[in-house]
C-alpha positions as a printed NumPy array, in Angstrom:
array([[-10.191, -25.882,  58.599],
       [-11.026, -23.593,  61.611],
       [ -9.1  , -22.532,  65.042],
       [ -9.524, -24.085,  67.894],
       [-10.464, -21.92 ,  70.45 ],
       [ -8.002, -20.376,  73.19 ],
       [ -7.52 , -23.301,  75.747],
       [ -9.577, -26.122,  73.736],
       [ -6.555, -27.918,  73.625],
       [ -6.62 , -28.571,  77.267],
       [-10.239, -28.854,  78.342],
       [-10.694, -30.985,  80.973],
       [-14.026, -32.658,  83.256],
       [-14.384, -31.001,  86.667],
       [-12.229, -32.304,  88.969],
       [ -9.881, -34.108,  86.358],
       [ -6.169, -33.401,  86.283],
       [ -4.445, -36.749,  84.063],
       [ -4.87 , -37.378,  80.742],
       [ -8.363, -37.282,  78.995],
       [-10.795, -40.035,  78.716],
       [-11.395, -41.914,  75.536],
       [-14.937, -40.669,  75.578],
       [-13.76 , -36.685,  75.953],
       [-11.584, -37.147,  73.088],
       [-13.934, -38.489,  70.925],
       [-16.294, -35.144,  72.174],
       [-13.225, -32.951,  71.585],
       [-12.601, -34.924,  67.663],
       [-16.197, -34.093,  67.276],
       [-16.481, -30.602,  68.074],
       [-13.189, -29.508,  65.763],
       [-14.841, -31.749,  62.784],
       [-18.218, -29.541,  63.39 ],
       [-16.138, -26.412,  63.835],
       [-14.304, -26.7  ,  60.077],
       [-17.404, -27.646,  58.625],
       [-19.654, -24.804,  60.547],
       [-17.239, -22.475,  61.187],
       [-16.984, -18.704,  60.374],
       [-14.202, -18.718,  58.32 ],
       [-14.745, -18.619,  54.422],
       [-14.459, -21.001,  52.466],
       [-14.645, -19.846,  48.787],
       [-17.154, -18.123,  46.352],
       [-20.142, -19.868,  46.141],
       [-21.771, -21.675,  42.643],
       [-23.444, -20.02 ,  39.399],
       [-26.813, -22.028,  38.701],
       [-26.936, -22.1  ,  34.951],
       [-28.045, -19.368,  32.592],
       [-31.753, -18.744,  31.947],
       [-33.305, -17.892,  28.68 ],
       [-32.66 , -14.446,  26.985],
       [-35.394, -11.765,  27.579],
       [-37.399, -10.327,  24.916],
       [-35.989,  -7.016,  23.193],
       [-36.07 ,  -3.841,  24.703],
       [-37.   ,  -2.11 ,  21.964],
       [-39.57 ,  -2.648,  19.407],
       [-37.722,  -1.614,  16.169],
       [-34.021,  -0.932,  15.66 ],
       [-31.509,  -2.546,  18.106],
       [-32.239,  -2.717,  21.818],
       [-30.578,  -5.11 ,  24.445],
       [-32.06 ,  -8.876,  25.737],
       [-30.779, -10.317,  29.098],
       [-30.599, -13.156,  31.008],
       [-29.764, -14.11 ,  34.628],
       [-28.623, -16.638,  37.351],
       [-28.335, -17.145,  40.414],
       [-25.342, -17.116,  42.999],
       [-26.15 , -20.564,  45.362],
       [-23.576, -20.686,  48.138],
       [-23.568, -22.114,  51.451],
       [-22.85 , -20.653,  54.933],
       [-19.031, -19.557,  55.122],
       [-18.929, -19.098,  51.09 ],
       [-17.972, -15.868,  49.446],
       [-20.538, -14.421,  47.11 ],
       [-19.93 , -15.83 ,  43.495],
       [-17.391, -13.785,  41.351],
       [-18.806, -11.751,  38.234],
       [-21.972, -10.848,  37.43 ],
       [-25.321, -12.257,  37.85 ],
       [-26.901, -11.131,  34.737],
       [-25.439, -10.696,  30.982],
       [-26.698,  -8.444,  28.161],
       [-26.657,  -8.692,  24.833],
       [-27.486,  -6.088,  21.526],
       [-30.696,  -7.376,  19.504],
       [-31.57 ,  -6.18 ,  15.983],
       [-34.911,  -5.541,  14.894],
       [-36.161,  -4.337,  11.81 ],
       [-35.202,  -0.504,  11.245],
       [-37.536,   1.811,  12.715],
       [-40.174,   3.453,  10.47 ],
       [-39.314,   7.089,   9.089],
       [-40.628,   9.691,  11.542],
       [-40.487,   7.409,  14.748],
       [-39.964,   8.869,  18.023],
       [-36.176,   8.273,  19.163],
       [-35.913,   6.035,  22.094],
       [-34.781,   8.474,  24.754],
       [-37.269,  11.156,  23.646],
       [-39.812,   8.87 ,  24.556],
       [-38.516,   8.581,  27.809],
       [-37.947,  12.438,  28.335],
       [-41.75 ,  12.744,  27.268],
       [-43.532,  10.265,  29.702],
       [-42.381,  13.597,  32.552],
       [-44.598,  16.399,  29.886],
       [-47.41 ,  17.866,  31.919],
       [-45.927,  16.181,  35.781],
       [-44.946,  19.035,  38.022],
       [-41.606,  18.495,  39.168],
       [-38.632,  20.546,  41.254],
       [-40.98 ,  20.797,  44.095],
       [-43.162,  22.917,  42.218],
       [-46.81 ,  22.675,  40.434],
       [-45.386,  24.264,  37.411],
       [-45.103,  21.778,  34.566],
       [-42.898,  21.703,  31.382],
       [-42.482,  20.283,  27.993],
       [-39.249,  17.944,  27.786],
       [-36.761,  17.038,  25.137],
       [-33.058,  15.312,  25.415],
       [-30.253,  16.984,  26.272],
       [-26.887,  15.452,  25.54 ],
       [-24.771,  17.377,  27.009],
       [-24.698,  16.601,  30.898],
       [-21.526,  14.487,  32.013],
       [-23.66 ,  10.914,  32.406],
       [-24.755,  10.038,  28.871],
       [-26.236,   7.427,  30.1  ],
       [-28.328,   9.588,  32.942],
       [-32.136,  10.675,  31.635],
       [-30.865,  14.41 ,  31.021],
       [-33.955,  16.59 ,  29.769],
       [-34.034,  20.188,  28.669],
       [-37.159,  22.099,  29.811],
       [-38.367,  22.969,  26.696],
       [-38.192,  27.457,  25.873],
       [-35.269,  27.293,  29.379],
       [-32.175,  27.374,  29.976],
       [-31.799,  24.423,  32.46 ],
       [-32.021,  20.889,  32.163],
       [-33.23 ,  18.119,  34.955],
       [-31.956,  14.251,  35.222],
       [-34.484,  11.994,  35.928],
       [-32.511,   9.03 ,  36.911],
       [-31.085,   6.509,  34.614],
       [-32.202,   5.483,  31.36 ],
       [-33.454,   2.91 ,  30.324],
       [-31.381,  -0.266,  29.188],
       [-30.698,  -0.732,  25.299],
       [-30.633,   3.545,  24.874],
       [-28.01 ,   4.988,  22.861],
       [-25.588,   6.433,  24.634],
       [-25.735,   9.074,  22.202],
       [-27.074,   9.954,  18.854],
       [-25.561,   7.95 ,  15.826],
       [-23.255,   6.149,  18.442],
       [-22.882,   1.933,  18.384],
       [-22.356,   1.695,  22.278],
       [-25.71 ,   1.041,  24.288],
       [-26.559,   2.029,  28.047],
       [-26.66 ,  -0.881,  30.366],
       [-27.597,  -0.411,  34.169],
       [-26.047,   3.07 ,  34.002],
       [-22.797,   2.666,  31.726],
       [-21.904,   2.877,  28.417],
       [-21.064,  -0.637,  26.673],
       [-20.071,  -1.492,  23.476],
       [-20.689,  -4.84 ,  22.159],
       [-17.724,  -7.489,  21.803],
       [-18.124,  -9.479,  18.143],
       [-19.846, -12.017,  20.208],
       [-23.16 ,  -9.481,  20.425],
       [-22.784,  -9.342,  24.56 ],
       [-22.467,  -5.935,  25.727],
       [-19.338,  -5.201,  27.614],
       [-17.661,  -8.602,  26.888],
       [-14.509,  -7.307,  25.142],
       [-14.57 ,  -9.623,  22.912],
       [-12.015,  -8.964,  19.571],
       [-11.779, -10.498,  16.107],
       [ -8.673, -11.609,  15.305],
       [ -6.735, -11.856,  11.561],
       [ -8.808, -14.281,  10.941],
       [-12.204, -12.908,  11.503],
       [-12.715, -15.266,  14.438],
       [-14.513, -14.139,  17.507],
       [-11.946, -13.948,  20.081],
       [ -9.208, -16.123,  18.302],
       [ -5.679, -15.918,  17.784],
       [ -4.916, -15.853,  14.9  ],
       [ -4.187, -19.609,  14.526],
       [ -6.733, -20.427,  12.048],
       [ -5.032, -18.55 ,   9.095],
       [ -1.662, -17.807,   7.747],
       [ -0.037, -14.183,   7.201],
       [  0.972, -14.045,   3.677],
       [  3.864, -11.124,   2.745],
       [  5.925, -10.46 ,  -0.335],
       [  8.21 ,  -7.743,  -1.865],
       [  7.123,  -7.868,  -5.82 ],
       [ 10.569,  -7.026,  -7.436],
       [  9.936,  -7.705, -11.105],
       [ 10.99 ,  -5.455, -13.743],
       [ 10.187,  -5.49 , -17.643],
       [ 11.528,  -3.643, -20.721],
       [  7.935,  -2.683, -21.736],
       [  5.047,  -0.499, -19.873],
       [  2.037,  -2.068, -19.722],
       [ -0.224,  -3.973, -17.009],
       [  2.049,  -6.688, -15.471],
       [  0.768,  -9.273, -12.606],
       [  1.698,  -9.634,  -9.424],
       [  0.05 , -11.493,  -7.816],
       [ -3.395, -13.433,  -6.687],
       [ -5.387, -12.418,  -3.723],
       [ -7.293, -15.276,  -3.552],
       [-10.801, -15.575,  -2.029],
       [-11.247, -15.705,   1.879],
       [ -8.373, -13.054,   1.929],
       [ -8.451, -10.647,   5.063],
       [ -6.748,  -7.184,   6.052],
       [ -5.307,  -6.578,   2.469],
       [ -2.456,  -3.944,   1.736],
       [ -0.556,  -2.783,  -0.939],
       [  1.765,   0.115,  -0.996],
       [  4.311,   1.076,  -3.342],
       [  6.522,   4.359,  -4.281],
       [  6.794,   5.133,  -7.888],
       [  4.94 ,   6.776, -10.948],
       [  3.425,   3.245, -11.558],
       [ -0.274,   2.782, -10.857],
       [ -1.562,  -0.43 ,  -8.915],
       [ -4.522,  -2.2  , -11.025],
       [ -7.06 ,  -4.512,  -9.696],
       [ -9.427,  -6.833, -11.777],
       [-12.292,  -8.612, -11.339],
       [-12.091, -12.973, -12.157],
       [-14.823, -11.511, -14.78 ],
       [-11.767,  -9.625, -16.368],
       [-13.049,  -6.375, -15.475],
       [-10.816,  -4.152, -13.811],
       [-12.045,  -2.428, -10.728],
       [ -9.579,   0.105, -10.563],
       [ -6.78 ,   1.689, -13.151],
       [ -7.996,  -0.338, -15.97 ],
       [ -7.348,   0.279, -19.986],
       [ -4.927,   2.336, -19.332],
       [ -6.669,   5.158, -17.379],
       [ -6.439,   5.72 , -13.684],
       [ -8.939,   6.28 , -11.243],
       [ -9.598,   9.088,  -8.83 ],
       [ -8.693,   8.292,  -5.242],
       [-11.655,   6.414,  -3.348],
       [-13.387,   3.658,  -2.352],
       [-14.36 ,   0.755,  -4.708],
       [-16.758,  -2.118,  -4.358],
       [-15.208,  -5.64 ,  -5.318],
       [-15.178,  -9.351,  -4.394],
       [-17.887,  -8.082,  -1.639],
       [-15.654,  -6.212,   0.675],
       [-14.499,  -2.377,   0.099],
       [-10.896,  -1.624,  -1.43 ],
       [ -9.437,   2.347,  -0.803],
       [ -7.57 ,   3.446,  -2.783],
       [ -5.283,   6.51 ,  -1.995],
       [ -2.526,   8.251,  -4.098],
       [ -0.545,  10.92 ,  -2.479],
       [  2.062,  13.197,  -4.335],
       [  5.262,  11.599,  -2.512],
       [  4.371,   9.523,  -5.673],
       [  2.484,   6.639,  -3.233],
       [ -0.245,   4.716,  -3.894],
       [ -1.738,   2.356,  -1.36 ],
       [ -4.658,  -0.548,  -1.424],
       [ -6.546,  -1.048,   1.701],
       [ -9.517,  -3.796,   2.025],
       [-10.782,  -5.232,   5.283],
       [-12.193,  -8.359,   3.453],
       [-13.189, -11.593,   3.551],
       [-12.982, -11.622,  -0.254],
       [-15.773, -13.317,  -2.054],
       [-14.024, -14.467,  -5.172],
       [-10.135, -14.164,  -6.194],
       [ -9.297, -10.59 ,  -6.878],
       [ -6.112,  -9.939,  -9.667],
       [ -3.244,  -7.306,  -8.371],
       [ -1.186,  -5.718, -11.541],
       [  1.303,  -2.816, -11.678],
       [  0.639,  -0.428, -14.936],
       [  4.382,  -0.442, -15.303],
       [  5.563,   3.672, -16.777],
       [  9.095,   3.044, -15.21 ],
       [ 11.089,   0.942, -13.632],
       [  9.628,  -1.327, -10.679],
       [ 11.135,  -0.237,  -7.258],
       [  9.605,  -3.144,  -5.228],
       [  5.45 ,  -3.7  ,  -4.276],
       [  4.427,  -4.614,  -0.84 ],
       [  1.634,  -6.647,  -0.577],
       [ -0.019,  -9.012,   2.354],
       [ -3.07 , -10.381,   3.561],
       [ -4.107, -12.892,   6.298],
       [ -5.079, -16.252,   4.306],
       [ -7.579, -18.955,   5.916],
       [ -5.091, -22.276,   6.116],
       [ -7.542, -24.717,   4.421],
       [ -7.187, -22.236,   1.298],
       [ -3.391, -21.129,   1.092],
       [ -2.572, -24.967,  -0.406],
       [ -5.029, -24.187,  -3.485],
       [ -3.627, -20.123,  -3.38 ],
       [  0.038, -21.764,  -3.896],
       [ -1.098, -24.224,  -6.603],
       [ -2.769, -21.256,  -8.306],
       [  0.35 , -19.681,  -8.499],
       [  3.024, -21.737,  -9.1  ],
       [  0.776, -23.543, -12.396],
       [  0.615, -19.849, -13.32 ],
       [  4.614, -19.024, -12.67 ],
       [  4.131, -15.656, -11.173],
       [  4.693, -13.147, -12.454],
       [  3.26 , -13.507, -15.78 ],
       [  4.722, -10.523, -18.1  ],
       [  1.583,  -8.93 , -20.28 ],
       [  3.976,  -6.59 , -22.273],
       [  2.084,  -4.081, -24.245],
       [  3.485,  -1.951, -27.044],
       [  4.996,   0.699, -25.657],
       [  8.56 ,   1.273, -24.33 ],
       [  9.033,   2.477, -21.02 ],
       [ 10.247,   6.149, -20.89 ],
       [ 14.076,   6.739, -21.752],
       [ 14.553,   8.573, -18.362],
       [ 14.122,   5.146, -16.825],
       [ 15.575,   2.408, -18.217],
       [ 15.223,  -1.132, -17.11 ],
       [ 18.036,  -3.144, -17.176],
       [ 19.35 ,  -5.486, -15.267],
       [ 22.818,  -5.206, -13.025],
       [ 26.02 ,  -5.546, -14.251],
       [ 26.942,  -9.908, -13.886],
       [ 30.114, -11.413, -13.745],
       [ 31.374, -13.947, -15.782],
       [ 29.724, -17.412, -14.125],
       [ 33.085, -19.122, -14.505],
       [ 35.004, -18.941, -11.046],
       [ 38.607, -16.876, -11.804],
       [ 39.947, -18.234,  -8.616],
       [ 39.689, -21.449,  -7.509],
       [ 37.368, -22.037,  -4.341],
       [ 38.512, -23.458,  -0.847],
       [ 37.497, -26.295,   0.034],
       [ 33.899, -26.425,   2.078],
       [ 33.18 , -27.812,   5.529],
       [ 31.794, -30.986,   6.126],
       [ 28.265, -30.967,   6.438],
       [ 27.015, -34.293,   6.475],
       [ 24.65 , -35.926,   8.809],
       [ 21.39 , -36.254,  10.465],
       [ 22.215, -33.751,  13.322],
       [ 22.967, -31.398,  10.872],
       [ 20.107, -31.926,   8.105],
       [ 17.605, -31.534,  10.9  ],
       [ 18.75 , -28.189,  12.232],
       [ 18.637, -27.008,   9.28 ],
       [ 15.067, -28.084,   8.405],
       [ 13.542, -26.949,  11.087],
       [ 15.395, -23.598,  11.55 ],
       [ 14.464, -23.043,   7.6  ],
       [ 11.622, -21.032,   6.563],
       [ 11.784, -22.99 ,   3.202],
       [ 12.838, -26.451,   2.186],
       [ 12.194, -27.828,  -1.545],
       [ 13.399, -29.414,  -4.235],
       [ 14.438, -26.75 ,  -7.79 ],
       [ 16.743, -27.481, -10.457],
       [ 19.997, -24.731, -10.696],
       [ 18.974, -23.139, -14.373],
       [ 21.571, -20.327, -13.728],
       [ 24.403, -19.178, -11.653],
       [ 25.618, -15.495, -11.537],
       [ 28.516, -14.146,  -9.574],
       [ 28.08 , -10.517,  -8.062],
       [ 30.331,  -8.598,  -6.157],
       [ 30.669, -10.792,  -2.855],
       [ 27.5  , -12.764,  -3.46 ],
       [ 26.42 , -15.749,  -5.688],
       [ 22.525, -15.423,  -6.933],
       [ 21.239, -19.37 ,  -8.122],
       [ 18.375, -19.012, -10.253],
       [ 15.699, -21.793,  -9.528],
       [ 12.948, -23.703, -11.076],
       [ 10.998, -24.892,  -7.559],
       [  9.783, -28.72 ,  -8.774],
       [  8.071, -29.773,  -5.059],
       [  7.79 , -28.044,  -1.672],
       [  8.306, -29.59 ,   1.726],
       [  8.069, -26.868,   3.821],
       [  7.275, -22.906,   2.926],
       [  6.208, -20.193,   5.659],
       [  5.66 , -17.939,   2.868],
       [  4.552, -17.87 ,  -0.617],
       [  6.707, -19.063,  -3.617],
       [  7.206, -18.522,  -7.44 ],
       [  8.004, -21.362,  -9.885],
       [ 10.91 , -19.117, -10.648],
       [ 12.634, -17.929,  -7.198],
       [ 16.077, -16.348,  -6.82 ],
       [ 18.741, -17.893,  -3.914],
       [ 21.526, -16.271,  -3.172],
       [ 24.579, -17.652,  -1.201],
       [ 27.029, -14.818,   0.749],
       [ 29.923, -15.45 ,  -1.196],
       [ 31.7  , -16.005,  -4.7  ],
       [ 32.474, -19.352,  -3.309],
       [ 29.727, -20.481,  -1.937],
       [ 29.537, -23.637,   0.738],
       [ 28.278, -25.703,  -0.564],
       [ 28.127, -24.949,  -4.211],
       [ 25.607, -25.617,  -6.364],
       [ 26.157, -26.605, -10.433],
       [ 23.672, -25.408, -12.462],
       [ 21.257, -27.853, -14.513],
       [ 21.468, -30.234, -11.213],
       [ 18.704, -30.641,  -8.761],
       [ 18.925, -29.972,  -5.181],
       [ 16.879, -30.671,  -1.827],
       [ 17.772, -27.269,  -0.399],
       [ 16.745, -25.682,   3.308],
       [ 16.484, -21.494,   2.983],
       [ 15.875, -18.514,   4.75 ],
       [ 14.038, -15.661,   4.313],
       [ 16.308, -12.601,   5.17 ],
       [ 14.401,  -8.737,   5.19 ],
       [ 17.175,  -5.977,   5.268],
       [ 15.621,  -3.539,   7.902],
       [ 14.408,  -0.689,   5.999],
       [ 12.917,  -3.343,   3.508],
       [ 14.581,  -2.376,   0.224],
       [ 15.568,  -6.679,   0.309],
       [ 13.675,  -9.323,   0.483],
       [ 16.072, -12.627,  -0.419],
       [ 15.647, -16.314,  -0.662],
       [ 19.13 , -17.231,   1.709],
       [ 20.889, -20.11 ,   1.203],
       [ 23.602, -20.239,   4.589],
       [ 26.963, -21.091,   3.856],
       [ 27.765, -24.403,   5.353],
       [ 24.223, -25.103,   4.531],
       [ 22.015, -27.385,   3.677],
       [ 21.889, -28.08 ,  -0.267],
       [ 22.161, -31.765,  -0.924],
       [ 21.485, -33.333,  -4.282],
       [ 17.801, -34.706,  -4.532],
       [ 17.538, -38.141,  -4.303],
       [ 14.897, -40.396,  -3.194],
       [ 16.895, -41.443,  -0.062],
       [ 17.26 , -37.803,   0.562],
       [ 13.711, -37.329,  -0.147],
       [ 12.793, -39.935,   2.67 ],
       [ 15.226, -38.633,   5.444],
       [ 13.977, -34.762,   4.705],
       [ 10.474, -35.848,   5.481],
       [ 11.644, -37.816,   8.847],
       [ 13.704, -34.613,   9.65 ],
       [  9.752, -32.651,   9.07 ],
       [  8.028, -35.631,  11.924],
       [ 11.222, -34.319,  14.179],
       [ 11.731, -30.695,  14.576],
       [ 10.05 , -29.492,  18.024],
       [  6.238, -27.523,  18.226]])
């Protein structure tokens, strides 16, 4: 609302010194109503009127721009509206024809024959792209040594030969992945158009296998859909990729490929060695079909990195694939790995306890079964098939029967070790257990372990402890 002005307030009739009449201070009520409606102050940006319909290309072959407009409607008082009145967009055409006249050499051309400088002598003019303004009509006088800008260019030029950004009312805009020139727009993991990365799920692994034999072992499936693949490794083992045909792509029948890139599942896959020995995989995706990763195993397996950003409506069917399959599956061929490198695997102790164990905290309870669950990055039910004591730690090996909660890929066969030779609580094998884990990365990556807490949660599986895990899952905060 506006001011009054200096001394409103106190307006009086001529010759009136008491208080004001009812009819002057209806006349004053009226004049500071029409003052905040009329007044000069402002009172916000005005209104867009919608978006009219996209202009033709400006180019007749090749890409070009198209634009459309509104208009800013505001009423006295109001700001102008905020952004911009018009919005431009790249259009693709059909390629240009061998041999056709580049769109900025047409534009240099229509000056051929026109005096200009102020003088009746004429020249012939072709593009020159090296004045500061790429996006300024910069023509060399054909046979000189000067060049002349004749304004801007025209909208939907290049900004430069072989370059993806286009000019647009004097500047140099690249197109977002929504088409509109200058948006900003980004895909995310996902391949979405300005998403975030909530529409698919980052999968991640450490392959640690080992075998006795060389030969092509899996590791695992990168299904179809998969984005922003990678796979690095360091040793004298070669990565292998094949084909759901069976044909290998890459390192196949026991001969390796040169260095380069390689067309499968409809995106490209590099592939780069280096000396160090490191090999790496590299494949923007989406895949079109499911794509096989091996390891041509010559020595022993120091660990394979893998990931790739998974669309969530297929990583259900990706862990089905490969937990009926029980990755990894060992293909052992014959042929013994080299005597230099030996796989074996680490020293055990006996599984029988030589002291006896304190007892273990009491963990029972809802309050503590749902921290647990939802502070877990996995919760399932596996039967104990093996128990092995190591130094300090305790390593369980699982068979994983049903999954209530994963943030991460798992085997059929899993590891889970327990920080201690007395772990809390314990776990006897040949039982089953509703367990909650962690996932716990040592920081230069040389672990990647399936952690069961001590004083966690391990409870034996039950269908009353089915039922209160999967009211814990309805409880655990967003």
């Amino acid at each position: 609302m506006g001011k009054l002005r200096p001394g409103a307030a106190e307006w009086r009739a001529p010759g009136h010194t008491g208080r004001p009449r009812p009819f002057q201070s209806l006349l004053l009520l009226l004049w500071t109503l029409l003052h905040c409606v009329l007044g000069s102050s402002a009172q916000g940006p005005g209104e867009w009127t919608p978006w009219g319909s996209w202009s033709r290309c400006s180019s007749s072959c090749g890409r070009g721009v198209s634009v459309r407009s509104r208009r800013c409607i505001r009423l006295p008082g109001e700001e102008p509206c905020w952004e911009s009145g018009h919005e431009y967009r790249v259009c693709q055409l059909p390629d240009c024809p061998p041999g056709a006249v580049p769109f900025r050499d047409l534009q240099c051309a229509l000056y051929n024959g026109h005096p200009v400088l102020g003088t009746q002598k004429t020249y012939q003019w072709i593009p020159f792209h090296g004045a500061p303004n790429q996006c300024d009509l910069n023509c060399l006088a054909e046979g000189h040594a000067f060049y002349h800008s004749f304004g801007r260019v025209l909208d939907g030029t290049p900004c430069s030969p072989g370059a993806q950004g286009l000019c647009v009312a004097g500047r140099c805009l690249s197109a977002g992945c929504d088409g509109v020139l200058g948006s900003g727009a980004l895909e995310d993991r996902c391949g979405r158009c300005g998403g975030a990365n909530d529409s698919c799920l980052f999968v991640q692994r450490v392959f640690r296998d080992a075998g006795a034999f060389a030969g092509y072992w899996n590791v695992t499936l990168i299904p179809e859909g998969a984005r922003h693949i990678r796979v690095a490794h360091r040793s004298r083992n070669h990565l292998a990729l094949m084909g759901v045909d069976g044909r290998y792509v890459l390192n196949g029948n026991w001969e390796v490929s040169p260095p380069g890139t390689y067309e499968a599942a409809g995106t490209r896959v590099v592939y780069a060695r280096a000396a160090a020995p490191q090999e790496t995989l590299h494949a923007a995706g989406p895949t079109s079909q499911d794509l096989l990763l091996q390891i041509l195993l010559q020595e022993p397996n120091p660990g394979i990195q893998f990931e790739f950003w998974l669309p969530r409506e297929r990583y259900g069917p990706f862990q089905v694939q490969t937990q009926a399959r029980g990755w990894p599956v060992r293909q052992p061929q014959p042929r013994e790995v080299e005597a230099r490198a030996p796989i074996a695997p680490p020293p055990l102790m006996p599984t029988l306890a030589p002291d006896p164990c304190p007892p273990c905290p009491d963990t029972r309870g809802r309050a503590h079964r749902l921290l647990h669950y939802c502070g877990s990055d996995f919760v399932f039910q596996a039967r104990v098939v093996g128990r092995h004591r190591q130094a300090q730690e305790t390593r369980y090996e699982v068979h994983i029967q049903l999954i209530y909660k994963n943030r991460w890929p798992l085997r059929t066969r899993e590891y889970v070790w327990a920080p201690a030779r007395c772990p809390c609580p314990p776990l006897a094998p040949q039982q089953e257990y509703l367990m909650a884990i962690r996932r716990l990365v040592s920081p230069d990556g040389t672990q990647d372990r399936l952690l069961l807490p001590h004083a966690g949660y391990a409870r034996p599986w039950s269908p009353a402890e089915d039922s209160r895990i999967r009211l814990a899952a309805r409880r655990c905060p967003v």
